[in-house]
N, C-alpha and C positions, 0 to 999 in steps of 0.2 A: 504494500500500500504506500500509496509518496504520500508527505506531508501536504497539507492544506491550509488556507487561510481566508478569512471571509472576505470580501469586499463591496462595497457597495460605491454608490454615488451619494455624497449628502443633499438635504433634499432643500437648505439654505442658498447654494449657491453651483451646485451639481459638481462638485469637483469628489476625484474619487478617493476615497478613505477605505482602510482597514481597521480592521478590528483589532487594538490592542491588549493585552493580559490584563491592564484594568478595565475590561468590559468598556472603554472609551472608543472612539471614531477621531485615527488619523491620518494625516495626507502622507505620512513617512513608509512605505512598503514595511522598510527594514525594522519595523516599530512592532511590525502585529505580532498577533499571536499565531505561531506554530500547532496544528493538530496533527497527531500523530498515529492518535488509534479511534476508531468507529464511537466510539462516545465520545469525546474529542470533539471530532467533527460532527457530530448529534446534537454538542451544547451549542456548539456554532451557528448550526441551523435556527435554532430554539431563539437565539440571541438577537440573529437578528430579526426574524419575525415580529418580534419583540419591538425592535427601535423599527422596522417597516410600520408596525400597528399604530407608533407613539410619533409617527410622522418626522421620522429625522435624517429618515435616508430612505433611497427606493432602487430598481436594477441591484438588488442583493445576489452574489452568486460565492459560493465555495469554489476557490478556486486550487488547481493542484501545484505545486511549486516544489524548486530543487533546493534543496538548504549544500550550500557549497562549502568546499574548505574551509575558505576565511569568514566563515561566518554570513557570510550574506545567501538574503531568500530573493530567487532566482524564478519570477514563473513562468510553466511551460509553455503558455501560447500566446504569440505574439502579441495578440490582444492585449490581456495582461498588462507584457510589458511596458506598450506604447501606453496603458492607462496610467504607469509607475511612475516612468520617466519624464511624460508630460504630452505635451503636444508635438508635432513632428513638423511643424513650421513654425516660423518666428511671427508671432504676434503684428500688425503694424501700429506704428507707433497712434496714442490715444486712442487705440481700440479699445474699450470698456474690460475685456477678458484680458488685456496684457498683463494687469497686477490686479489680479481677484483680491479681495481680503479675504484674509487667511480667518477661519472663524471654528469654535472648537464646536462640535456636535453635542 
C-alpha cells in the first residue's frame, strides 16, 4: 500500500491545502499528514467530510504519494504535483491571483 495524504481546495479563496497532523488545512504539501495503513486513511476520509460539511474546503481527494529519502512527500500524478508547486505560468502583473492572501482554514 503507498502512503497517502488528503487534499482539498479551500473553499475561502480555492487554493489547495492539505491536511496536517493537527487536523489543520495547509498550503505546505510537505506539512500534511502521512497515512500509512487502511484506518489511517479511513480517518482521513472521515476528516475531511467533516470540514466538506462545515464548508471550509470542497474537491476533497486522498491522494497516493512517495515519501522519498530526504524526507520529502513526493505525489504520484502529475496533477498532484502541479497542485503543490503552484501554477505553471507566471501570473501577469496586477492580476488579482498573483499574491492570493494567504488565509488559515
Amino acid at each position: 500500500m503507498s502512503a497517502k495524504v488528503l487534499t482539498a481546495n479551500r473553499l475561502t479563496d480555492g487554493l489547495a491545502v492539505w491536511l496536517d497532523a493537527n487536523g489543520r488545512w495547509c498550503e505546505d504539501l510537505q506539512a500534511a499528514l502521512v497515512a500509512r495503513h487502511d484506518a489511517a486513511i479511513e480517518s482521513l476520509d472521515e476528516i475531511g467530510k467533516r470540514d466538506f460539511s462545515a464548508n471550509k474546503v470542497v474537491d476533497l481527494a486522498v491522494i497516493d504519494v512517495e515519501e522519498r529519502p530526504d524526507g520529502r512527500i513526493w505525489p504520484l500524478r502529475l496533477r498532484e504535483r502541479i497542485r503543490a508547486e503552484g501554477p505553471t505560468i507566471p501570473y501577469a502583473a496586477g492580476y488579482a491571483a498573483a499574491k492570493p492572501e494567504r488565509v488559515e482554514a
